[in-house]
N, C-alpha and C positions, 0 to 999 in steps of 0.2 A: 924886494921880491916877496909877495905870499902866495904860499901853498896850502892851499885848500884840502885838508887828506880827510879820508874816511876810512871808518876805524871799525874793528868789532862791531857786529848789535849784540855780541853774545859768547860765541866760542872765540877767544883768543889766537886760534889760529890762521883766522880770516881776517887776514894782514897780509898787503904785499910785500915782498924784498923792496922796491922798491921805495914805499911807504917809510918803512924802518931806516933803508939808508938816509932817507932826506929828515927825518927827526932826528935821527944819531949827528947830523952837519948843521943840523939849523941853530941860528945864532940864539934862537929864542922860540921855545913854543906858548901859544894863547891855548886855553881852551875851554870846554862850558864848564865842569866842577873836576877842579885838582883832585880832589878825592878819590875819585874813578879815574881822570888818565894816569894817575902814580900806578895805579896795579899793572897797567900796560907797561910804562916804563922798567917798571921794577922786574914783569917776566924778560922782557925786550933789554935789559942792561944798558935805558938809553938816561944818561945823566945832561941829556937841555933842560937848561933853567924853563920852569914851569911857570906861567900867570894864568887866573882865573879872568875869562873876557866871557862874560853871559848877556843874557836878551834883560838882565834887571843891572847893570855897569853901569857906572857913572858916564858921563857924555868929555869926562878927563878921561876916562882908562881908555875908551875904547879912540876919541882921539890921538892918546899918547900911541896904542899898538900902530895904528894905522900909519902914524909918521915913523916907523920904524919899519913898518912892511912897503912903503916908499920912499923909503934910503937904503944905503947897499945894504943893509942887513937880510939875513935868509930867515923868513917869518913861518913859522908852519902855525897853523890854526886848526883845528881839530874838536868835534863836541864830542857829549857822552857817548854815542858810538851811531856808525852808520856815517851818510853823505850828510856835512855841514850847508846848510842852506835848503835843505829839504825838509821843512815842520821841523830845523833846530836852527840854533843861532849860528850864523856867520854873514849874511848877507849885508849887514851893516856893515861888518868892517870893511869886505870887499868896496862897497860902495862908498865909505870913506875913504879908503887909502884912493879910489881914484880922483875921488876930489880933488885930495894932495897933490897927485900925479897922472894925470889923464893915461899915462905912456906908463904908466907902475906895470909890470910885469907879474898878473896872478895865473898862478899854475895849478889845473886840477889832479888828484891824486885821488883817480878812482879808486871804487872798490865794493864795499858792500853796500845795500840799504833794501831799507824795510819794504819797500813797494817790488822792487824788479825780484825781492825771494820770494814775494806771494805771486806775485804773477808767471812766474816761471812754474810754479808749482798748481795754480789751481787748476789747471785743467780747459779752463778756458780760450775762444780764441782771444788773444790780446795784443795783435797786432797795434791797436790805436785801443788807447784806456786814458781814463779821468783819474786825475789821482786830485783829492779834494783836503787835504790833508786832518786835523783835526773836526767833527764838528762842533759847534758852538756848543759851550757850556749849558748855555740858559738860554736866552734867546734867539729867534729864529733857526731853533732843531729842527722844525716841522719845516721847516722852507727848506733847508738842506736835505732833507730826505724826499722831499718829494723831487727837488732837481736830479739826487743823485741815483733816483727811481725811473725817471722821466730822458735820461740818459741814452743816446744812440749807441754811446757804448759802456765795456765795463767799467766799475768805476770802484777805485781803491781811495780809503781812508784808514787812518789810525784809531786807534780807540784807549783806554786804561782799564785796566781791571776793573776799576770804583763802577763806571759807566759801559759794559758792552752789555749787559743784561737789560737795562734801562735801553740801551741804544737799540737791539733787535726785536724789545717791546716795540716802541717805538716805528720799526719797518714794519713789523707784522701788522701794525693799525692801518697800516697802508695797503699793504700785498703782502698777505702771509707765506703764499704761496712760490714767493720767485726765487732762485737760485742763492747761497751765495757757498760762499766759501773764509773759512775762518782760520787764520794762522796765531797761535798761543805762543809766547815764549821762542820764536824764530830761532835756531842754531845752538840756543842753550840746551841743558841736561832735559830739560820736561817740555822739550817743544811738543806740539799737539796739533794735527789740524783736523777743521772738523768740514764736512762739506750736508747739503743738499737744500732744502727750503729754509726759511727763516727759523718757520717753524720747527722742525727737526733739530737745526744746531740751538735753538733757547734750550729745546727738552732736555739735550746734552749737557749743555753747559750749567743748565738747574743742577746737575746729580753730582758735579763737582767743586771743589772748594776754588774758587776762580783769584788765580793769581797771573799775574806777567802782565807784557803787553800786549796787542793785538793788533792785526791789521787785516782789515773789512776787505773781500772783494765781492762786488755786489756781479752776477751774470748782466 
């Protein structure tokens, strides 16, 4: 059996009970870097043996997890914080262990993530929304922003500190003028949001020392 859980983006106390009971029973938990879920564990008093399973794993580690989470064993999997499989690693394992077991028993363990706190919050309608997750490094930026411009509806993506300055240059070469809305650092001490044209949140974010993560909601 694996459990899919989702974990903090941020304030430790956006964890369900439920969450916490099935990592305190599981026979073994996977996650993206031990470093960061020990601090969970360590607030949480939960002692399951800890393995790092990342998107850069040998094609042994994340085989061995996978026949473990398709034998009776209770597997939880879990990355640095937020829903596993959404722009973070888990999708492989899930999709291995069915290999092993078409009939494997994977269980999600909702909870927080980075898309459904901006979109709750920007303001916007968001009934039906794009989530596009990272954009491209290097190539084809300009093509991702023009679809994610050219969009029938809103459309969320992630960003890193290094790149949201670069990124809403980038929009404004296009439509300076259009909506968005900007979430800093989600649920941590110095979250921030910034709202109105492209234009408007660059000028803002120029006057600051730009740290955390980000997540784009384009109107």
């Amino acid at each position: 059996m694996l459990y899919v859980i989702a974990t903090p983006i941020g304030n430790m106390e956006d964890i369900s009970m439920r969450a916490l009971r099935i990592l305190k029973e599981a026979d073994i938990a996977f996650c993206e870097d031990t470093r960061v879920t020990c601090k969970l564990f360590f607030k949480y008093g939960i002692d399951t043996p800890l393995k790092s399973l990342h998107r850069h794993s040998s094609s042994r580690v994340l085989q061995s997890a996978a026949k473990r989470a398709a034998s009776r064993e209770k597997v939880a999997y879990l990355s640095d914080g937020g829903t596993p499989g959404i722009s973070d690693p888990g999708a492989a394992l899930v999709l291995s262990t069915l290999k092993i077991d078409p009939h494997a028993k994977i269980v999600p363990v909702p909870g927080p993530s980075g898309v459904a706190a901006a979109a709750s919050v920007c303001g916007f309608p968001m009934e039906r929304f794009l989530f596009l997750g990272f954009p491209p490094k290097k190539r084809k930026r300009k093509a991702f922003f023009k679809e994610a411009l050219s969009s029938d509806y809103p459309v969320v993506f992630y960003e890193s500190p290094h790149a949201i300055v670069k990124t809403l240059q980038e929009i404004s070469l296009i439509e300076e003028d259009r909506e968005v809305f900007v979430m800093r650092e989600a649920t941590k001490m110095h979250e921030k949001n910034y709202r109105g044209t492209v234009e408007d949140v660059l000028k803002e974010l120029l006057k600051e020392d730009i740290k955390g993560e980000f997540t784009v909601v384009i109107k």
